[in-house]
C-alpha positions as a Markdown table, in Angstrom:
| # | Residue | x | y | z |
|---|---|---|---|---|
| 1 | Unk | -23.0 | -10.5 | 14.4 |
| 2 | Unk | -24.7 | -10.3 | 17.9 |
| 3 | Unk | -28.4 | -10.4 | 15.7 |
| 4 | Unk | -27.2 | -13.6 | 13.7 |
| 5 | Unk | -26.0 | -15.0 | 17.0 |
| 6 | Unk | -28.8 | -14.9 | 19.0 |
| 7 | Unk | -30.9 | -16.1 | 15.8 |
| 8 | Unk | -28.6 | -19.1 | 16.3 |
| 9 | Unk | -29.2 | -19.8 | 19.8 |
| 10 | Unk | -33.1 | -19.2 | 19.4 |
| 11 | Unk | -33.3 | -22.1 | 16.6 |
| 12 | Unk | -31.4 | -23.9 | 19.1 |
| 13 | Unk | -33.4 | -23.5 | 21.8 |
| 14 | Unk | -36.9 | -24.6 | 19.4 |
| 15 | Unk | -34.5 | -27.4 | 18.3 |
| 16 | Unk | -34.0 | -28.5 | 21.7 |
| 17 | Unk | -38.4 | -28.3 | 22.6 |
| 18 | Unk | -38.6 | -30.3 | 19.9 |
| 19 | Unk | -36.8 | -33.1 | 21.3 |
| 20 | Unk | -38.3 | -32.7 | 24.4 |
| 21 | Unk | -41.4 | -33.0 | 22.9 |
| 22 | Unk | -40.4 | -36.4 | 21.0 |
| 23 | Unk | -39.3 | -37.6 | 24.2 |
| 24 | Unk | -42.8 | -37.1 | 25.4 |
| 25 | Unk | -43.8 | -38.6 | 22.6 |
| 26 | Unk | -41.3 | -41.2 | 22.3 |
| 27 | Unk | -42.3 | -42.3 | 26.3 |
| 28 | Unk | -46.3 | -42.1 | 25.1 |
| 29 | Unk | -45.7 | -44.6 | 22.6 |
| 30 | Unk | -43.6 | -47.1 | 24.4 |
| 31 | Unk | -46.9 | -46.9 | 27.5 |
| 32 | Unk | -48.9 | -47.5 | 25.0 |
| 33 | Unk | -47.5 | -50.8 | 23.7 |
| 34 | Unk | -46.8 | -51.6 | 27.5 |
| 35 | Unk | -50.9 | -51.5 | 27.9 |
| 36 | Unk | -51.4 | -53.1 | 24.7 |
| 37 | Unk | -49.0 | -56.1 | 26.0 |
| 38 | Unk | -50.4 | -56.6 | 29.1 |
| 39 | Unk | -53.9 | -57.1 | 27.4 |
| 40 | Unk | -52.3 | -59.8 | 25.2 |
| 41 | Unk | -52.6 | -57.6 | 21.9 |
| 42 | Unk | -49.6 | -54.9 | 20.4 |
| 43 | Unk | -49.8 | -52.4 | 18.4 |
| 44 | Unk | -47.4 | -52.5 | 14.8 |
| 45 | Unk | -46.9 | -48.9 | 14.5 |
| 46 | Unk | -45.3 | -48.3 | 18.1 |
| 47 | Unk | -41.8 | -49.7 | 17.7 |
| 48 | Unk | -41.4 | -47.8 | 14.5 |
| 49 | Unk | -42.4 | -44.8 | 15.0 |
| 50 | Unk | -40.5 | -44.7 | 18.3 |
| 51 | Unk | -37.3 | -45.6 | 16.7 |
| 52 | Unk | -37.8 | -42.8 | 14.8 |
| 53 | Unk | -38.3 | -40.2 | 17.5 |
| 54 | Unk | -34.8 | -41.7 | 19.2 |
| 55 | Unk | -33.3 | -40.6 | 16.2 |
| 56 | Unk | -34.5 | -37.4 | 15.7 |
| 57 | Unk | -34.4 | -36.4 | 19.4 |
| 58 | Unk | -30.6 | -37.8 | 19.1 |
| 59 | Unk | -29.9 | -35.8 | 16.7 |
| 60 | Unk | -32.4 | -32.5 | 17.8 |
| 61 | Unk | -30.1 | -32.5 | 20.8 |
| 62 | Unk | -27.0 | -32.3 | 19.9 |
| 63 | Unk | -26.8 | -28.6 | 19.5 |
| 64 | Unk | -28.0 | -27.4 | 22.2 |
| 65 | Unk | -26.1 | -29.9 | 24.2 |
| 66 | Unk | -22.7 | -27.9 | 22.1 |
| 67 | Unk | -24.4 | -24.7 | 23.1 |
| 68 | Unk | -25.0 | -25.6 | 27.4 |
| 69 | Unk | -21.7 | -27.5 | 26.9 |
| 70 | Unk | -23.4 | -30.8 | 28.2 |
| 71 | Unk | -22.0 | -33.1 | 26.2 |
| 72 | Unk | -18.4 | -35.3 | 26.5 |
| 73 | Unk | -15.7 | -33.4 | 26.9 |
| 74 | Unk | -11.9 | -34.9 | 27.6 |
| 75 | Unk | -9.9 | -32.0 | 28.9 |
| 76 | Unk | -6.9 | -34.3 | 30.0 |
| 77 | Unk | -4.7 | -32.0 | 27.4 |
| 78 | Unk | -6.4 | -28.7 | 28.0 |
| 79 | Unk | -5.5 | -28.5 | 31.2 |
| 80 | Unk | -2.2 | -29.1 | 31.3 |
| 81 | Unk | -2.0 | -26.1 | 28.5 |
| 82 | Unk | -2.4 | -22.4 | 28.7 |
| 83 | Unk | -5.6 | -20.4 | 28.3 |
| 84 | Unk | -4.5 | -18.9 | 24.8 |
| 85 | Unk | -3.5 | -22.3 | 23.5 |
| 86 | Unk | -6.4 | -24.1 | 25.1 |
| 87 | Unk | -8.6 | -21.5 | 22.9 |
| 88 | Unk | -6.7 | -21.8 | 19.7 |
| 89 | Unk | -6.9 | -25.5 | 20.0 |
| 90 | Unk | -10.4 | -25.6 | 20.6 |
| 91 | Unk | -11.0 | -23.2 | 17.3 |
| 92 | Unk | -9.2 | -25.9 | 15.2 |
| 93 | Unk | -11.2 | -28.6 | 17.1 |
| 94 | Unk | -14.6 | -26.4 | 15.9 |
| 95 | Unk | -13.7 | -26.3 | 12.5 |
| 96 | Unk | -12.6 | -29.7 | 11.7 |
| 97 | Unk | -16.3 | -30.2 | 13.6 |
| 98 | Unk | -17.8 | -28.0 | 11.2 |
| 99 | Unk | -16.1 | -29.6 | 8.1 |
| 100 | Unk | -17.2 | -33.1 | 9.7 |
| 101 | Unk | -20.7 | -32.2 | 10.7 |
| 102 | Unk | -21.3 | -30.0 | 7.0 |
| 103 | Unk | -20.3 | -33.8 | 5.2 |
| 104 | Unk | -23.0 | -35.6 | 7.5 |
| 105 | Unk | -25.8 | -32.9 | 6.6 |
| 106 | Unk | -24.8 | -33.3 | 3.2 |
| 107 | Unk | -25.4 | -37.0 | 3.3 |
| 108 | Unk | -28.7 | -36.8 | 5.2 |
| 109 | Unk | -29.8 | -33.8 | 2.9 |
| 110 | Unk | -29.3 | -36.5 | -0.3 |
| 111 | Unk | -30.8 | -39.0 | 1.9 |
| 112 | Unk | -33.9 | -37.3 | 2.6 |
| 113 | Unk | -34.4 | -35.7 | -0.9 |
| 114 | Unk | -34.2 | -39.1 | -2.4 |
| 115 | Unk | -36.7 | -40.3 | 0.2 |
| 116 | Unk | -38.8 | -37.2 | -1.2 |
| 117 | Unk | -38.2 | -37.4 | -5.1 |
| 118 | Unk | -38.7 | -41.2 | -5.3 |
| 119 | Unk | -41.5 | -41.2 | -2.6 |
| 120 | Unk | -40.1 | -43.9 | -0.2 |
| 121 | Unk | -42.5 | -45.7 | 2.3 |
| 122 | Unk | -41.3 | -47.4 | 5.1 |
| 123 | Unk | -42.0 | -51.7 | 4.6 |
| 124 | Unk | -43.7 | -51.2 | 7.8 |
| 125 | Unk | -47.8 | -51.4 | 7.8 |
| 126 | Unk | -47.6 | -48.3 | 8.6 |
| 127 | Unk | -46.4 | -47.5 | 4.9 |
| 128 | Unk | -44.7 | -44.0 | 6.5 |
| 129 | Unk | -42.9 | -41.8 | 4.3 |
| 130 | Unk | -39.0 | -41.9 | 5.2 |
| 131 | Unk | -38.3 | -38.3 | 4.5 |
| 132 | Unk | -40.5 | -37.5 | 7.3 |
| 133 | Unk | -38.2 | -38.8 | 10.1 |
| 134 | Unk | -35.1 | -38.0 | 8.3 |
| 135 | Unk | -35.8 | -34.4 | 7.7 |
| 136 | Unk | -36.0 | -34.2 | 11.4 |
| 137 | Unk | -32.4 | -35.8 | 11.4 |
| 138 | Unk | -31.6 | -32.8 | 9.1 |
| 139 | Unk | -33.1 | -30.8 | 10.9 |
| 140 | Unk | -30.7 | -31.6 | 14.1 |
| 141 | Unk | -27.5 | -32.0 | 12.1 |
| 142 | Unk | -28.4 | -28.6 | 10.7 |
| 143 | Unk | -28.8 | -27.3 | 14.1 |
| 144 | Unk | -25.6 | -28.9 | 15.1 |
| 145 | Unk | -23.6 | -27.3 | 12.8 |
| 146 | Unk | -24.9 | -23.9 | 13.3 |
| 147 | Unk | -24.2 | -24.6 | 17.5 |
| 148 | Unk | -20.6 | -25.6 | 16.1 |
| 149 | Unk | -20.6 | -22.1 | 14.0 |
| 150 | Unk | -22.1 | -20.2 | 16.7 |
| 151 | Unk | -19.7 | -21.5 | 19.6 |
| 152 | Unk | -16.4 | -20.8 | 16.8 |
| 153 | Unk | -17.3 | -17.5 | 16.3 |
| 154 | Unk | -17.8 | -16.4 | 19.8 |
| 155 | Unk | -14.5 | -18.9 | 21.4 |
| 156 | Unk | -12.3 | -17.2 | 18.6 |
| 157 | Unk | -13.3 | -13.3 | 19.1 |
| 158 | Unk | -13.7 | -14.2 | 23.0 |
| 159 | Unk | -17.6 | -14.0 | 24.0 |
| 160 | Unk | -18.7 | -16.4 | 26.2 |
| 161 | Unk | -19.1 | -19.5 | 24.4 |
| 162 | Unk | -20.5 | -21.7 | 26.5 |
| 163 | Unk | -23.8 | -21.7 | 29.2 |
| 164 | Unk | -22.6 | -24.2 | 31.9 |
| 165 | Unk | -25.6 | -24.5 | 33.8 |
| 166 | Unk | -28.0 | -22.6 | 31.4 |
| 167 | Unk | -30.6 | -24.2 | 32.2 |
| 168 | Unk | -30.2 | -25.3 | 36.1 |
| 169 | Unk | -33.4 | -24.2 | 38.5 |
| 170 | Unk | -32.4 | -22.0 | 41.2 |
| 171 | Unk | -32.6 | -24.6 | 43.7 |
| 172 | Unk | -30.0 | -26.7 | 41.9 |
| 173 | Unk | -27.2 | -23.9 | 42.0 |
């Protein structure tokens, strides 16, 4: 279980460069249509490809922000409950998560393979083909609900679950 776990957090962890790397991008793109502007001419691809990297780095991130517990949390009812109630609660929580997120990568999944099969450009100039972005939305929904696996296996045979601060610099502790 350990091996399978750590496989987990390792596609999490390339899920999560990935989006930092369509952030680059993503930032690239928008300076680029900034220059263009200010020299009175723009660029038709910029905006679109840009939208998709948003989604995809949306959707890259969500994992790992599961795994270094970085996303919203409301702990108004946790706290006023006990540790072993707090846990059981939060298993249920992870599995209606995993039933939710499974329906969502189902969805994309038909999405994308329909983009595929029927070859689906974008109306753009750029003429892109859709399944590319969307299989990176896959991609991240996937990751997501093996983060949401991952983080119900270890809460419910109690392994530390969460990395608060995983990724803080020394200086920031």
């Amino acid at each position: 279980m350990t091996r399978f776990l750590t496989l987990i957090d390792r596609l999490s962890r390339l899920a999560e460069t990935a989006a930092v790397a369509l952030i680059i991008g993503y930032c690239l793109l928008m300076l680029t249509e900034v220059v263009a502007r200010a020299r009175a001419q723009s660029f038709s691809f910029t905006w679109e490809f840009s939208t998709y990297a948003m989604a995809a780095v949306f959707a890259l991130a969500a994992g790992p922000a599961i795994r270094t517990a970085v996303h919203v949390r409301i702990t108004l009812v946790t706290e006023l409950l006990s540790s072993r109630v707090t846990k059981w609660l939060d298993v249920g929580a992870n599995f209606v998560a995993l039933v939710i997120v499974a329906a969502v990568v189902w969805a994309i999944y038909v999405k994308t393979a329909g983009s595929f099969d029927r070859n689906i450009l974008a109306t753009s100039v750029s003429k892109t083909p859709l399944w590319i972005p969307q299989a990176l939305v896959l991609w991240g929904f996937a990751q997501l609900w093996l983060d949401l696996l991952a983080r119900l296996i270890r809460r419910a045979s109690d392994r530390p679950f969460e990395w608060r601060g995983a990724d803080k610099e020394p200086s920031d502790v």
